[in-house]
C-alpha positions as CSV (number, residue, x, y, z in Angstrom):
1,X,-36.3,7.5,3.6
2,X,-34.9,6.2,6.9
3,X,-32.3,3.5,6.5
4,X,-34.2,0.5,8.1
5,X,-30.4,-1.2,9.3
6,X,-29.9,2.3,11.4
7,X,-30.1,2.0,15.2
8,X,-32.8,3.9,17.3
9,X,-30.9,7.1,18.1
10,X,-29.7,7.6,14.4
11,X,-33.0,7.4,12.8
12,X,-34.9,9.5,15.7
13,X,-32.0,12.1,14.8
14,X,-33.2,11.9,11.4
15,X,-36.9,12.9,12.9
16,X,-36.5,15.9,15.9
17,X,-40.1,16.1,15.9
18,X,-40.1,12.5,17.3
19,X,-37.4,13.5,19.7
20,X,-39.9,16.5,20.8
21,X,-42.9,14.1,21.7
22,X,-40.9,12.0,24.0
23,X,-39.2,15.4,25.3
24,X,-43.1,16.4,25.9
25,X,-44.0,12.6,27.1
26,X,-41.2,13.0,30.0
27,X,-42.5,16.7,31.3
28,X,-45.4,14.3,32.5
29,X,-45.9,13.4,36.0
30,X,-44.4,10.1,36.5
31,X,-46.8,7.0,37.1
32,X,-44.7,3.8,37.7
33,X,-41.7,3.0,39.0
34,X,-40.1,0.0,38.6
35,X,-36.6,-0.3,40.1
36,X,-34.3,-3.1,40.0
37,X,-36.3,-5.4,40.0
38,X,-36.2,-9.2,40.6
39,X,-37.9,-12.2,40.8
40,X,-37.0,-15.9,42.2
41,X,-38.7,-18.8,41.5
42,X,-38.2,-22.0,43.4
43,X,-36.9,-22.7,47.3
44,X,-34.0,-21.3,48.8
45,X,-32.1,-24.1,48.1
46,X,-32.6,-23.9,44.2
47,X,-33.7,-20.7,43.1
48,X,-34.2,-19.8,39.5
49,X,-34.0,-16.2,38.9
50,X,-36.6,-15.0,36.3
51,X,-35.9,-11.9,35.8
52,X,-33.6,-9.6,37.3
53,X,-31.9,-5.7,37.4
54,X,-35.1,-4.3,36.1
55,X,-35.4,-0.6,35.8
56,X,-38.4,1.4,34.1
57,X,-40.3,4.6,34.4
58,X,-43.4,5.2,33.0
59,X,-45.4,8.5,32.9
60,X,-48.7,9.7,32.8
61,X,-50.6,7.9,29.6
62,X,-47.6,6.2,27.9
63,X,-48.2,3.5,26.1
64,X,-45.6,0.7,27.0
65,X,-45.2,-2.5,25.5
66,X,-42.6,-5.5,27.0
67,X,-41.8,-7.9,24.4
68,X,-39.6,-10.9,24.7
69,X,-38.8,-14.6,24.5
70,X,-40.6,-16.7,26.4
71,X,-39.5,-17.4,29.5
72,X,-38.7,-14.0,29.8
73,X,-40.8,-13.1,32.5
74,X,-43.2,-10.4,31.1
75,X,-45.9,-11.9,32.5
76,X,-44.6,-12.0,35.6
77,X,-43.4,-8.2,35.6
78,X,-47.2,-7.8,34.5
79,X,-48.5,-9.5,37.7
80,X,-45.8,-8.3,40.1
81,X,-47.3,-4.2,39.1
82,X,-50.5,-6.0,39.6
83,X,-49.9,-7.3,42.9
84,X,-51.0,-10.6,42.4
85,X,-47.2,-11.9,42.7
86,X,-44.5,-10.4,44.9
87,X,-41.2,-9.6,44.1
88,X,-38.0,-10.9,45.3
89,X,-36.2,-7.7,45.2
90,X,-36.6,-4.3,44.4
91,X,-39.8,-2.3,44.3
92,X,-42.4,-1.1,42.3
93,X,-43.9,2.4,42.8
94,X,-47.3,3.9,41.9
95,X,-47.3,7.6,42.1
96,X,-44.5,7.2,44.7
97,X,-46.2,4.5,47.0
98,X,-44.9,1.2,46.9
99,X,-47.3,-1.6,45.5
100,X,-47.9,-4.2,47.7
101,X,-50.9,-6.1,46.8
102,X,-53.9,-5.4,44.3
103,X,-55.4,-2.3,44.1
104,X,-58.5,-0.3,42.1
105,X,-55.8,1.5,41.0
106,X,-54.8,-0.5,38.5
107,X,-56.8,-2.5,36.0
108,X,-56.0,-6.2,34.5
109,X,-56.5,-7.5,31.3
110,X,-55.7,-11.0,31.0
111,X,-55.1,-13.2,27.6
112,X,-57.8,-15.6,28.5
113,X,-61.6,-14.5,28.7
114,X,-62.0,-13.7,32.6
115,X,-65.6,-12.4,32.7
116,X,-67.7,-13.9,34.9
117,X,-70.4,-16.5,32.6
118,X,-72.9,-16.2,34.9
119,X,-73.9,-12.6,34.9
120,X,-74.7,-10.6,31.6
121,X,-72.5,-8.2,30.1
122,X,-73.2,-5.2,31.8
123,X,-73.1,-7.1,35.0
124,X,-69.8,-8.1,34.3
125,X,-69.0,-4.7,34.2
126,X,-70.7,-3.7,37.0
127,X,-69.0,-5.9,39.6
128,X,-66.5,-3.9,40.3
129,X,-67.9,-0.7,40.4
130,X,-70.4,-2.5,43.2
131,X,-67.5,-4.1,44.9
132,X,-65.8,-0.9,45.3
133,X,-69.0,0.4,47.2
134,X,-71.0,2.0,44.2
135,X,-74.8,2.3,45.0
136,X,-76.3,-0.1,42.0
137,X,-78.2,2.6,40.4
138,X,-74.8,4.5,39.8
139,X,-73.0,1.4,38.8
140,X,-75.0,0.7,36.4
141,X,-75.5,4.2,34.9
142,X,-71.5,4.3,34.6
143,X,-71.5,0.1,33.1
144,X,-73.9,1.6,30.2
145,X,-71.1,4.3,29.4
146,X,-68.3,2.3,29.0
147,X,-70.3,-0.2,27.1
148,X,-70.7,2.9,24.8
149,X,-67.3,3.6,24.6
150,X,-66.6,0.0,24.1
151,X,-68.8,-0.2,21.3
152,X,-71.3,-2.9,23.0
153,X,-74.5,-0.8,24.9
154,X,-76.6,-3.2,22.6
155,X,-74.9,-6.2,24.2
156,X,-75.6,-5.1,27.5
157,X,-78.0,-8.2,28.1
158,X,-76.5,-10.1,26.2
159,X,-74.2,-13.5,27.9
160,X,-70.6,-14.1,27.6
161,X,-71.1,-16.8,25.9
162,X,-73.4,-15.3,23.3
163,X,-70.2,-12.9,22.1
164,X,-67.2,-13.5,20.3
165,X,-63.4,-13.5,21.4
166,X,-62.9,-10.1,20.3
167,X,-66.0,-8.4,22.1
168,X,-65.4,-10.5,25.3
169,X,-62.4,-8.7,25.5
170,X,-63.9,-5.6,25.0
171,X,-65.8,-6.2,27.8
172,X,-63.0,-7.0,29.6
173,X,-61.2,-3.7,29.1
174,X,-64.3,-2.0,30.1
175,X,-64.9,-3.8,33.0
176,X,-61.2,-3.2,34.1
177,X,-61.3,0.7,33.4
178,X,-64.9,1.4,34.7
179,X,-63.0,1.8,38.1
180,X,-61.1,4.8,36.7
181,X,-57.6,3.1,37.2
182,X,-54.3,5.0,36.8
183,X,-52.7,2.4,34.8
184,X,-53.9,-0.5,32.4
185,X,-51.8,-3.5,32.4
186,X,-52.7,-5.9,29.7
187,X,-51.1,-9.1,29.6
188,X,-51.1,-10.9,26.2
189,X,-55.0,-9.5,26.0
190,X,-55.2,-10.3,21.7
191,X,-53.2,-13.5,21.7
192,X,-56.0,-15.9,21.3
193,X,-57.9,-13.9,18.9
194,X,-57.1,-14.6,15.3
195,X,-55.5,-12.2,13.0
196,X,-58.2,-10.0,11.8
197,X,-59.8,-9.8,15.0
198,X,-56.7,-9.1,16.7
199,X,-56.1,-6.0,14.2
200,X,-59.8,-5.0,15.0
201,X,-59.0,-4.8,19.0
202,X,-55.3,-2.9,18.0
203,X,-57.1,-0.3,16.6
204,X,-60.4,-0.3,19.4
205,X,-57.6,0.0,22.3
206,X,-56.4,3.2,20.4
207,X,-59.4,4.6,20.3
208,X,-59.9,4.0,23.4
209,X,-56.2,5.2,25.2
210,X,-57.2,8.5,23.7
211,X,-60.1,8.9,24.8
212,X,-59.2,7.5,28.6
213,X,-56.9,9.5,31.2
214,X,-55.2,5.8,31.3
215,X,-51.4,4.6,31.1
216,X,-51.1,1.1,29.9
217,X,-48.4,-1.4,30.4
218,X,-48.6,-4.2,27.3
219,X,-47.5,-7.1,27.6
220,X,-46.8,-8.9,23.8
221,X,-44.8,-11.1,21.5
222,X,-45.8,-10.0,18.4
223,X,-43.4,-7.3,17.2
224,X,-45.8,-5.7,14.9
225,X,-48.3,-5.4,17.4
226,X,-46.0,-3.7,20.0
227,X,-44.4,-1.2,16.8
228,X,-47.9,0.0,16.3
229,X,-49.6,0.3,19.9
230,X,-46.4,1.5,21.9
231,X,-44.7,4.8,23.1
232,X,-41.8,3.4,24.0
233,X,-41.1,-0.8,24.0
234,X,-39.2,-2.6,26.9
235,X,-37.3,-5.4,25.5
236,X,-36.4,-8.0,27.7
237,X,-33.5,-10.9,27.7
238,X,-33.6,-14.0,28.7
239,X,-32.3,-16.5,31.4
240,X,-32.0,-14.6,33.7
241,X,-35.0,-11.8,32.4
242,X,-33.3,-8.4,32.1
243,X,-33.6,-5.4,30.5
244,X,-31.7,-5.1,27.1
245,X,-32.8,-2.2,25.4
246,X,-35.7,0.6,26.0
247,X,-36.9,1.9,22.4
248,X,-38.9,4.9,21.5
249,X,-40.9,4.2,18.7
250,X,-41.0,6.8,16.0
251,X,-43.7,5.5,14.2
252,X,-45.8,9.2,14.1
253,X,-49.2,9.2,15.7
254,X,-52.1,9.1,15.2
255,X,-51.4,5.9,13.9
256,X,-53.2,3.3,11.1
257,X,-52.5,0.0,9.4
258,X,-50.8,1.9,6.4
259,X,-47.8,2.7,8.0
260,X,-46.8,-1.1,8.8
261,X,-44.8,-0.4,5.4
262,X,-43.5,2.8,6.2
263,X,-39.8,3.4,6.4
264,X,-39.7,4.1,10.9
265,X,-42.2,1.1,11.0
266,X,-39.9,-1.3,9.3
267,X,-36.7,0.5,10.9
268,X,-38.3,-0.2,14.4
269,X,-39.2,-4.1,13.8
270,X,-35.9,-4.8,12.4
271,X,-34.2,-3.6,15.7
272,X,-36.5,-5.8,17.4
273,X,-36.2,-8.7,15.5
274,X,-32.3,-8.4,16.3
275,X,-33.2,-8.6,19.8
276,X,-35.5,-11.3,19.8
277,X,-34.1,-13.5,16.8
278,X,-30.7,-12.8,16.9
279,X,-28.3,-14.3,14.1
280,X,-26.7,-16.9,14.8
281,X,-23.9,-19.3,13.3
282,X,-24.5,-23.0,12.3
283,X,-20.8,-23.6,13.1
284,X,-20.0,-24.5,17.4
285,X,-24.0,-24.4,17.9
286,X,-25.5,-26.9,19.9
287,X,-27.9,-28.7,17.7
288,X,-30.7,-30.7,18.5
289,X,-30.2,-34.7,18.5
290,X,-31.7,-35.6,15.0
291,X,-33.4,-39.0,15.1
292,X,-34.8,-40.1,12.5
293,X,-38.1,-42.1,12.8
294,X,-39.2,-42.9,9.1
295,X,-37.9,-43.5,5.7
296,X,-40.2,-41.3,3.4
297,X,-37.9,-42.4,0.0
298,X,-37.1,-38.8,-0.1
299,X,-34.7,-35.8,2.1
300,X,-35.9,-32.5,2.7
301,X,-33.3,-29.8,3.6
């Protein structure tokens, strides 16, 4: 049994062949770069600084998760390696050229339902594929085979609106992969789902990653969720963003909803939940201003 109070590098000593995947994981070609990264918001005047000092390399299919607290700007280091934001320092590399807008090499997966309501499901998936200059008979030959891998083909007529939250998504990640994208950045994409749905997708992504030549960057605040998806997990801080700890999870693969118990599974969440829900004192804390606006007859603690 692994101590679930010990920090990272004690219990990974306690597993070498933990220590061996990640020595295996960083023999890969590396994907992304991300090097001290920053981001502004506001006019030069007033800037407010998001996130800043932001370093990370990512190699060839990792699974990375960023968790958290909001305001953090995870969602803006998603859309910055997306290039739908810029950055107001640093760079960001993929495979050694610097990202400066969007690109087919890299696929988007958003929290809300993006697919287009208009056009069925396997047109959805299609659009991209004919945007990208595909003749339509091949498009839609390569649409019906990720709806198979998706777990949909006999949706493939079938109208966003006609599907629920967690097969919308599905879609979605098809339609983002069916232009064979070198990483997979996925911002918040099971948020809005409710919890058994949300376990459902967890474990379709999973089966998916391995069956994908894909590296995906997740974007999360649930700590459980990021324990049983990621490689490695970036933690961020908050105001300014920065990067507090990089954790390699040791939570053996192939993974399943039975280990959420295990001993490394409840070692790793504890070390996040330290991070993201510190400790604090009740004593020199700023409390809220307590007002009270009604006179129940009775005082809760």
């Amino acid at each position: 049994m692994i101590a679930i109070d010990l920090p990272p590098e004690e219990y990974l000593q306690q597993r070498p062949h933990v220590s061996e995947r990640f020595a295996r994981i960083r023999k890969r070609p590396l994907i992304l770069s991300v090097r001290n990264l920053r981001k502004d918001f506001g006019g030069d005047d007033q800037p407010r600084t998001v996130f800043e000092g932001v370093t990370l390399d990512i190699h060839r299919r990792e699974f990375i998760c960023v968790i958290g607290p909001s305001g953090c700007g995870k969602s803006t280091l998603a859309r910055i390696v997306a290039g739908l934001d810029e950055a107001s320092g640093g760079e960001v590399l993929l495979d050694g050229v610097p990202i400066n807008g969007p690109g087919p090499d890299r696929g988007m997966v958003f929290q809300g339902y993006t697919l287009f309501p208009w056009l069925t499901v396997k047109a959805n998936v299609m659009f991209g594929l004919e945007m990208g200059g595909q003749a339509r008979s091949i498009a839609e030959q390569e649409a019906r085979q990720w709806l198979d891998m998706v777990g949909l083909s006999s949706f493939e007529n079938a109208y966003p609106q006609e599907l629920s939250g967690g097969m919308k998504q599905r879609v979605a990640i098809a339609r983002a992969l069916a232009s064979g994208p070198r990483i997979l950045i996925m911002d918040e994409p099971f948020g809005a789902l409710d919890a058994q749905t949300r376990a459902q997708m967890q474990g379709y992504l999973l089966q998916i990653w391995r069956k994908v030549d894909v590296t995906i960057l997740f974007i999360t605040h649930d700590l459980d969720e990021a324990t049983y998806l990621s490689d490695r997990i970036l933690v961020l801080g908050a105001n300014p963003g920065r990067a507090v700890e990089l954790i390699e999870n040791p939570v053996p693969r192939p993974r399943s909803v039975d280990q959420f118990q295990s001993s490394e599974f409840l070692a790793l969440k504890r070390r996040l939940e330290h991070h993201i829900h510190p400790p604090v004192e009740t004593d020199g804390v700023d409390l809220l201003p307590m007002v009270k606006l009604t006179h129940a007859g009775d005082e809760v603690e």
